[in-house]
Wavefront OBJ file of the C-alpha trace (Angstrom):
o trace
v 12.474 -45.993 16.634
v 13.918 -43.398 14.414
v 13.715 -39.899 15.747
v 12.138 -37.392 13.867
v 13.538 -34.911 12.123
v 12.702 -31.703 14.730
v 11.931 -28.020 13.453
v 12.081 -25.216 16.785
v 9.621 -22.278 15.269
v 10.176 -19.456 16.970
v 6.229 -16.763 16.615
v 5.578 -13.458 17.679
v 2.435 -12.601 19.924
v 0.230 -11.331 17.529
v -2.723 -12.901 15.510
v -1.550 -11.821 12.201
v 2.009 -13.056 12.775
v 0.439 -16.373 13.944
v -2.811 -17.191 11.861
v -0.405 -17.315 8.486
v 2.173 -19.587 9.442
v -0.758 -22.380 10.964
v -1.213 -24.209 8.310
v 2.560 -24.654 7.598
v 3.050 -26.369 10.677
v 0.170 -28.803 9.975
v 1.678 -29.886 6.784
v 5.364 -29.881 8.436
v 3.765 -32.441 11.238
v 2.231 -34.259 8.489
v 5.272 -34.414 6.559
v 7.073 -36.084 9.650
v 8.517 -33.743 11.224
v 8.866 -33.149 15.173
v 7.497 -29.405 15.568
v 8.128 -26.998 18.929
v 6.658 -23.687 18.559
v 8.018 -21.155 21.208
v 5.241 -18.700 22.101
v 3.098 -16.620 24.416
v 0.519 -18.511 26.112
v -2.271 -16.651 24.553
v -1.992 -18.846 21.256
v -1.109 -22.095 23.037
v -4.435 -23.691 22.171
v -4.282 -22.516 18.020
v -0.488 -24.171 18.184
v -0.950 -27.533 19.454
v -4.251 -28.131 17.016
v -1.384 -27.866 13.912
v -0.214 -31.129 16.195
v 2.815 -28.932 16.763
v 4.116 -28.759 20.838
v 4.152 -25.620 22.723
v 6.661 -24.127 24.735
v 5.750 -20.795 26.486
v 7.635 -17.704 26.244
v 5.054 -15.312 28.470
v 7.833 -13.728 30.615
v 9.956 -12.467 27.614
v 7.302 -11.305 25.165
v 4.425 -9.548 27.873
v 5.897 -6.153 26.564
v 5.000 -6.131 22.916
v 1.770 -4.100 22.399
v 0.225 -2.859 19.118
v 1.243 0.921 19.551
v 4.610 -0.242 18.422
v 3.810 0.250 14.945
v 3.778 3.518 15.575
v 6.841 3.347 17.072
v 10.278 1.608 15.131
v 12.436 3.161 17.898
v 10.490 1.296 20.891
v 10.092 -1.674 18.797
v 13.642 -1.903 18.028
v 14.968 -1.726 21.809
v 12.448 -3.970 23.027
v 13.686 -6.915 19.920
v 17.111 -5.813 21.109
v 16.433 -5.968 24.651
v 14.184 -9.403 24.304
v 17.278 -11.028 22.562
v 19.919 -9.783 25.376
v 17.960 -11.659 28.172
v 17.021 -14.989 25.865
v 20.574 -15.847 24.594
v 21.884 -17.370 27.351
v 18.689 -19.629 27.740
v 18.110 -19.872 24.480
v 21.252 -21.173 23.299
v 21.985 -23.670 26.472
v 18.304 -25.437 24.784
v 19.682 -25.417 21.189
v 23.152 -26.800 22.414
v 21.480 -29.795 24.446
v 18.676 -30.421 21.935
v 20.226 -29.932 18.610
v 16.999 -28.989 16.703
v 17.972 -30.236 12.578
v 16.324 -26.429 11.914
v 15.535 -23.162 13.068
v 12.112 -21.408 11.666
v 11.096 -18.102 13.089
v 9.200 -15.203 11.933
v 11.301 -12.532 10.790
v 11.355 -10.433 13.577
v 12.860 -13.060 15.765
v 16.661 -11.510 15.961
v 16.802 -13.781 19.076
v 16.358 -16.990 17.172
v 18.867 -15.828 14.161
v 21.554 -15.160 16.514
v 20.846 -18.312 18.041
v 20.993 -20.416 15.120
v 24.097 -18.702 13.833
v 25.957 -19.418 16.820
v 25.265 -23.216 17.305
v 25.654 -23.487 13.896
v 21.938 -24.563 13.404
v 20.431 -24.170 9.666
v 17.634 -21.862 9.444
v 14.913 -20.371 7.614
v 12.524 -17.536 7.990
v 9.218 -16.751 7.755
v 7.962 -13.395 6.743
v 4.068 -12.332 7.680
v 4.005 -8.778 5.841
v 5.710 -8.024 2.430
v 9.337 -8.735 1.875
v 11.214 -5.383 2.581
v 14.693 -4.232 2.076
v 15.783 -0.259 2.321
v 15.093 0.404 -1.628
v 11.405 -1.357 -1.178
v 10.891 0.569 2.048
v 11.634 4.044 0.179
v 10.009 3.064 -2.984
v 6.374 4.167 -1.011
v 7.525 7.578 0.127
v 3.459 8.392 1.679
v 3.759 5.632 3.764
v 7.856 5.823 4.272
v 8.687 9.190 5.011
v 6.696 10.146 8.520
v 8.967 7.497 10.073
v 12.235 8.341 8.253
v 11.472 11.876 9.734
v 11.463 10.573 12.951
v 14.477 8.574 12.782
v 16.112 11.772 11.292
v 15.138 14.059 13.920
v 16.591 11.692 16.563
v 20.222 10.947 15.160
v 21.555 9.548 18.389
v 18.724 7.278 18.828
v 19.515 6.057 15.533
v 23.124 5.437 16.073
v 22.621 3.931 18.688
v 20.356 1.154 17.717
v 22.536 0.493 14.892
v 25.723 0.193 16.471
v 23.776 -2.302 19.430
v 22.307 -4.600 16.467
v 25.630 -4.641 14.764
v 27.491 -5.307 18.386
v 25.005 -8.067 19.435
v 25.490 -9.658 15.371
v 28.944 -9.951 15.570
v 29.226 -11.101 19.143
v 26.986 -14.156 18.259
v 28.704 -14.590 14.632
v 25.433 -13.739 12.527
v 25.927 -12.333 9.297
v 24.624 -8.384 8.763
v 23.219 -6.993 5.954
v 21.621 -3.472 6.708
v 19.836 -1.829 9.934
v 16.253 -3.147 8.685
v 17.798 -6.652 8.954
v 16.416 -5.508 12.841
v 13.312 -6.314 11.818
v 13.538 -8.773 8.644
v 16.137 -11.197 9.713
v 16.666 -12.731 6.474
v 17.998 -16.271 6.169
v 19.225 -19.248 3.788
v 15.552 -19.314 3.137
v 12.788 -16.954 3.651
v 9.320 -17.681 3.157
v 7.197 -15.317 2.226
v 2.985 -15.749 2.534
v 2.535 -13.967 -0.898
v 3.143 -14.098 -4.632
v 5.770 -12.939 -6.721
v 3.425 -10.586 -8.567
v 2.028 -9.092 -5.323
v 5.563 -8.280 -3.597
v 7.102 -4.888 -4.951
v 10.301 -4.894 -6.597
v 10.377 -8.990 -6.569
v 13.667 -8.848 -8.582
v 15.549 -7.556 -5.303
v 14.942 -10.872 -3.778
v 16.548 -13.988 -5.416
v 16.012 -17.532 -5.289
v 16.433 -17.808 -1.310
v 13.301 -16.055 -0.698
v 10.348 -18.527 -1.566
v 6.805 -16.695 -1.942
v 4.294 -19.381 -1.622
v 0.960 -17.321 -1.510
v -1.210 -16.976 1.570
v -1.771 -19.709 3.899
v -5.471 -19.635 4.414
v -6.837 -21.984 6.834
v -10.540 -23.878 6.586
v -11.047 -23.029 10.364
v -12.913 -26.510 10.030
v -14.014 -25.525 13.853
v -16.374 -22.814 12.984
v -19.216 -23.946 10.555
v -19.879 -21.366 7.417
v -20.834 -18.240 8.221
v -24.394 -17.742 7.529
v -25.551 -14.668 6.212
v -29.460 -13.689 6.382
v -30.223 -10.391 4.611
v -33.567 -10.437 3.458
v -32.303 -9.799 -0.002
v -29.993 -10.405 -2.978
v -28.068 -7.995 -2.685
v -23.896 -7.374 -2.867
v -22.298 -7.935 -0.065
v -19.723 -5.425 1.747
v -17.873 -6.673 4.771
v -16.744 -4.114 7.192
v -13.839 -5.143 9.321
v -10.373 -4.014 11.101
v -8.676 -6.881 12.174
v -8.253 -8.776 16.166
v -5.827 -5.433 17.476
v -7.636 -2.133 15.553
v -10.881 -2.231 16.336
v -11.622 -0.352 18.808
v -13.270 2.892 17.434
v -16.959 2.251 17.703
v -17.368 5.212 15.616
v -16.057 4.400 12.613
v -18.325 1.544 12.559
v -21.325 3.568 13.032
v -20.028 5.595 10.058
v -20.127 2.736 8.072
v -23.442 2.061 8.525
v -24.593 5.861 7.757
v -22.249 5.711 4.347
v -23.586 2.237 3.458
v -26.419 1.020 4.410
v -28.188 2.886 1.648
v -26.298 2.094 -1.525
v -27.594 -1.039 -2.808
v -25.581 -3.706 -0.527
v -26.001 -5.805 2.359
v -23.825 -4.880 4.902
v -22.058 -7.382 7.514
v -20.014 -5.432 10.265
v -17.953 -7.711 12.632
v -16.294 -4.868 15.550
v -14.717 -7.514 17.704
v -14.915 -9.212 21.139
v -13.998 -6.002 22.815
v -17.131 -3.783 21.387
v -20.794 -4.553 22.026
v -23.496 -5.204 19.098
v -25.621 -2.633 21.065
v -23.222 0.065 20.656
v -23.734 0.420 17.077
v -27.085 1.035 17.933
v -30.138 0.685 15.443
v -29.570 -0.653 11.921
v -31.592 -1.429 9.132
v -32.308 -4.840 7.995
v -29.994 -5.043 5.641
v -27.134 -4.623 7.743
v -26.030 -7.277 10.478
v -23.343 -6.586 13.112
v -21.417 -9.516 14.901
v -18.508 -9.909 17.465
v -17.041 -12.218 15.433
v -17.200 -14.126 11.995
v -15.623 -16.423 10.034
v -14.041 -14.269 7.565
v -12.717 -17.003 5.333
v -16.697 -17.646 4.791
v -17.519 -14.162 4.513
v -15.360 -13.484 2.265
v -16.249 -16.803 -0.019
v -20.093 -14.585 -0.526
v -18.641 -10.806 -0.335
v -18.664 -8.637 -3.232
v -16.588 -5.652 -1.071
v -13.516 -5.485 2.214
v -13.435 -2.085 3.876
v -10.660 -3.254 5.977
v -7.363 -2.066 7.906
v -4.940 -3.327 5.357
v -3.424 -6.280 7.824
v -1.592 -8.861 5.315
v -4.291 -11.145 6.620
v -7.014 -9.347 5.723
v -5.830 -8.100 2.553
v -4.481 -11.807 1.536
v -7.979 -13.678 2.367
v -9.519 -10.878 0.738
v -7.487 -11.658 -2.680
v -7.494 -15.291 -2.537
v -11.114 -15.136 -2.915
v -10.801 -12.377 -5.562
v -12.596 -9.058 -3.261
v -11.696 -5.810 -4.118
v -10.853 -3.592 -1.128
v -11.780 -0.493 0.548
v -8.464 0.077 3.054
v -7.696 2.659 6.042
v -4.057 1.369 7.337
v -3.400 2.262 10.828
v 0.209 1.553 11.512
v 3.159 1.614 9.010
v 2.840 -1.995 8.120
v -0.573 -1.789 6.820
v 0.256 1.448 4.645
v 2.740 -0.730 2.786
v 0.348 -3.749 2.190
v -2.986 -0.818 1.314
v -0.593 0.875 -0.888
v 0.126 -2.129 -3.033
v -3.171 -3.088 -3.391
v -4.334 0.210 -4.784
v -1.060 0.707 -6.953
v -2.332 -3.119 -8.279
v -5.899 -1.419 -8.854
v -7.840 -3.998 -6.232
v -8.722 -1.181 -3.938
v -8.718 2.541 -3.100
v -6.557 3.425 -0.128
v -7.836 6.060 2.138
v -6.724 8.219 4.764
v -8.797 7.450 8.413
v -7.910 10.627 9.763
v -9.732 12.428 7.113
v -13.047 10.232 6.444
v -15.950 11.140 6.188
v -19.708 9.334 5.259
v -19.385 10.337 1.765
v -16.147 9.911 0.669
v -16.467 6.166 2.436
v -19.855 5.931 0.157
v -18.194 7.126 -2.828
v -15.227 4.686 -2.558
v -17.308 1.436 -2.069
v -19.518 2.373 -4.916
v -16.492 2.829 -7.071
v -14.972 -0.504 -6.252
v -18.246 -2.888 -6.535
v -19.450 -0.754 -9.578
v -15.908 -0.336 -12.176
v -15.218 -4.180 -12.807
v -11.605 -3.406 -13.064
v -11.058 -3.594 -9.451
v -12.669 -7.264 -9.301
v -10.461 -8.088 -12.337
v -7.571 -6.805 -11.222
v -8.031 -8.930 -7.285
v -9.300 -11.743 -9.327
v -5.264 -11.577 -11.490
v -3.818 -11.448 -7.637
v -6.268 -14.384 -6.657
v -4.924 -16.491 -9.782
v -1.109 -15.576 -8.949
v -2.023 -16.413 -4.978
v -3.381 -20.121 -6.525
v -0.280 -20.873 -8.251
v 2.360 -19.910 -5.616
v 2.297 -23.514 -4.484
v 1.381 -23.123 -0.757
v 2.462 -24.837 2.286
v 3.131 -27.804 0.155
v 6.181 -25.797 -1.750
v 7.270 -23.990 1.771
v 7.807 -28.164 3.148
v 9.790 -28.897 -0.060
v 12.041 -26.121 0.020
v 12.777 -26.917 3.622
v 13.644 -29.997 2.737
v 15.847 -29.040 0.255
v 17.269 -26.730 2.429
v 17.845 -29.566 5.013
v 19.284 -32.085 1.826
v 22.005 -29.290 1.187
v 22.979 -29.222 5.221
v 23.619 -32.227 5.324
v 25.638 -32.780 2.139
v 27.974 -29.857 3.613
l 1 2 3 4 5 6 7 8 9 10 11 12 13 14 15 16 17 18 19 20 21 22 23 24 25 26 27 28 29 30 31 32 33 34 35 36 37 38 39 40 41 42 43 44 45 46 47 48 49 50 51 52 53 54 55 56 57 58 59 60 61 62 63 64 65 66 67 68 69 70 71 72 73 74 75 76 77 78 79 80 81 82 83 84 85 86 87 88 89 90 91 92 93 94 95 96 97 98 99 100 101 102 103 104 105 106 107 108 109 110 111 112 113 114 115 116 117 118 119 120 121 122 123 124 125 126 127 128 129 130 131 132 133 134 135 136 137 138 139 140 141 142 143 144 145 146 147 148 149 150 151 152 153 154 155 156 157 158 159 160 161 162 163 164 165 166 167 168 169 170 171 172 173 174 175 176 177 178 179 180 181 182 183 184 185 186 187 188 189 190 191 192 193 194 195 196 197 198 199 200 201 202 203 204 205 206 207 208 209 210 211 212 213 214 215 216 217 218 219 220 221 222 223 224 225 226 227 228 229 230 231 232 233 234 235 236 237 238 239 240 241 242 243 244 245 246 247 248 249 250 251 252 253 254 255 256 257 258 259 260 261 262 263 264 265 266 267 268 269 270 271 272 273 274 275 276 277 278 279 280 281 282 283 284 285 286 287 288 289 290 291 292 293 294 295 296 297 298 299 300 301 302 303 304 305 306 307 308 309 310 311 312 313 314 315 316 317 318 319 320 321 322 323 324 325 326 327 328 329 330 331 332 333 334 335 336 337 338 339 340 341 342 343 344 345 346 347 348 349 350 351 352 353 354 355 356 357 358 359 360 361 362 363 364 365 366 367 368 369 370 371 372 373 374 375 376 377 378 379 380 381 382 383 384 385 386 387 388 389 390 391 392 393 394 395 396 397 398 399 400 401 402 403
C-alpha cells in the first residue's frame, strides 16, 4: 500500500489557538493525508475527532498560562526555554520519521527550527492577525504600554534577542526581526482571516494565504435553543474559555441591559455558577456554556473580549460587536473591528452600567455597524476556507518536490 503523504502539526495549549485550525485538519485527513498533531493532553479528545493522531506534549507545555499576555518578556523565555529542551527530541523524531511537512502555529519556534534543520518544508499557521513591527506600531493604544516595558528593561531586551538570534543560527533557520519570536513566518503562512480584515495586507505577499475563519458546525452539540418569551433582539454576552472569571462584570451586564429592548443570553463559563449572577428577569437567560456558532446564527449584538475567535464567528455571521480586550492580543483584533466600524471598543477598567448601555444601543440601533460586519462577513465567505489552505499546501508540497 502506498503510504500517505504525512503532515506533523505542531498546536499550542489554548482553545483559541486550537478551535481555528480543527477544521483544517479534517479536510487535510480527507484530502489523504496522514495527520500527527503534537499537543497537551487537554485537547486530545477535540484532535483525534478531525481523524488526525495525537501525540502528547504535557511535560513541555504545563507552564504556559493566560497571564502571559500580559507579559511578552515571560512569554518569550518560556518559547525560548520550551525549544532548548525539545530540540534534541524533537529532531531525533523528524530525522527517523521524515514527515513530507511541518505545520505549526506560529508561535511554535521549536517546530521552525526543527524543520529548518532536517531540511523539512513547512508552513505556518497564524490564530490572531498577521503582525510584523510596522503593523504592531501602527495601533499605538494598544502598542505602546508594552513597548514601555520593553524600554524600561533594556537588558532584558537584549538579551532575548541575542538568545533567539543564537538558537536561529545554531539550527540554520532564517531570521527576520525579534517578533519573528512569536510569528515564525514560513514558505507559507496561513492566516484564519481575510485580506480586507488584516491591517496593512500589502506588507504580506503572496506566501501568506488568508483563507477566512475556520468555523466549525460542532455537529456534537444540537442548536442552541433560545426561549425568551419575546421577539425581541438578541445580545450575547460572552468572554471567551480563559477570561471569564469576573462574576461582576456579568452582573453589570445584566443591570446595563436587561432593560433596553433586547433579550439577553449570558454564557460565564464552566468555572462560574448560574446562581452567582443571582436574580434576572425573564428576558435574560444565563448558561455555563453555549453553542456560540448557534447563538450567534439568531444574535443581533457580541459584547465580547475581542479573542480572534470570538470576533471571527461574530463576523462570519455578520454581528456587530461590543469589545473589552484583556490582553494585548485582543486590543489588536477590538481595535480593528472598531477602526472597520463593526463595533465600539471599550476600556474594562473604566466601565460602567451606562456607558455599557449606551454602547449596545448604539451598535443594534445605527445600521452602519451591521453593514459594515455584514462587508467583513462577505470578504470572510470568499476567502476560500480550509479548502484553499489544502491547495496551497499542496502546491507548496508540488514545488518541494520539483526542487
Amino acid at each position: 500500500m502506498e503510504r500517505k503523504p504525512t503532515i506533523f502539526v505542531f498546536a499550542m495549549p489554548f482553545y483559541g489557538h486550537v478551535n481555528p485550525v480543527l477544521t483544517l485538519l479534517q479536510a487535510l485527513v480527507n484530502d489523504g493525508f496522514r495527520v500527527v498533531v503534537f499537543d497537551t493532553d487537554e485537547f486530545a479528545e477535540m484532535l483525534t475527532a478531525t481523524g488526525a493522531e495525537f501525540r502528547s506534549t504535557s511535560p513541555f507545555y504545563r507552564e504556559f498560562t493566560p497571564e502571559m499576555g500580559h507579559n511578552l518578556y515571560q512569554l518569550a523565555e518560556l518559547v525560548l526555554d520550551i525549544t532548548e529542551d525539545v530540540m534534541p527530541e524533537l529532531i531525533r523524531i523528524l530525522t527517523e520519521e521524515q514527515p513530507n511537512l511541518i505545520l505549526h502555529d506560529s508561535y511554535c519556534l521549536w517546530a521552525k527550527l526543527a524543520a529548518a534543520h532536517v531540511r523539512i518544508p513547512a508552513a505556518s499557521y497564524v490564530t490572531t492577525l498577521a503582525f510584523d513591527y510596522y503593523v504592531f506600531m501602527s495601533y499605538p493604544k494598544v502598542a505602546a504600554p508594552q513597548m514601555a516595558k520593553l524600554l524600561l528593561n533594556p537588558e532584558k531586551l537584549a538579551r532575548v534577542i541575542l538568545r533567539h538570534r543564537s538558537m536561529v543560527a545554531k539550527y540554520g533557520a532564517s531570521y527576520i526581526e525579534p517578533a519573528d519570536l512569536f510569528y515564525n513566518r514560513e514558505q507559507l503562512n496561513i492566516v484564519f482571516t481575510s485580506r480586507y480584515f488584516q491591517p496593512w495586507d500589502d506588507r504580506f505577499g503572496d506566501d501568506f494565504a488568508f483563507i477566512g475563519p475556520s468555523i466549525r458546525a460542532r455537529k456534537e452539540l444540537p442548536p442552541e435553543p433560545l426561549p425568551f418569551p419575546s421577539q425581541r433582539p438578541v445580545v450575547y454576552v460572552s468572554f471567551g474559555t480563559i477570561y471569564n472569571q469576573d462574576v461582576s462584570f456579568y452582573r453589570l451586564a445584566v443591570d446595563a441591559l436587561a432593560d433596553v429592548g433586547c433579550n439577553l443570553l449570558l454564557s460565564i463559563g464552566k468555572n462560574n455558577k448560574v446562581e452567582d449572577i443571582g436574580r434576572v428577569p425573564p428576558n435574560v437567560i444565563v448558561r455555563q456554556f453555549v453553542n456560540q456558532i448557534s447563538v450567534l446564527e439568531q444574535s443581533s449584538g457580541f459584547v465580547s473580549h475581542g479573542g480572534m475567535n470570538s470576533i471571527n464567528e461574530s463576523m462570519y455571521y455578520g454581528v456587530p460587536m461590543v469589545l473589552f480586550p484583556v490582553v494585548q492580543e485582543q486590543g489588536f483584533n477590538a481595535e480593528r473591528v472598531g477602526q472597520l466600524g463593526a463595533g465600539i471598543v471599550m476600556d474594562r477598567s473604566s466601565v460602567s452600567a451606562d456607558k455599557l448601555r449606551d454602547s449596545v444601543v448604539k451598535i443594534l440601533s445605527d445600521r452602519s455597524y451591521k453593514e459594515q460586519a455584514q462587508k467583513i462577513r462577505k470578504t470572510l465567505l470568499a476567502a476560500g476556507g480550509e479548502q484553499e489552505a489544502v491547495r496551497r499546501i499542496r502546491e507548496l508540497l508540488r514545488q518541494e518536490q520539483g526542487r
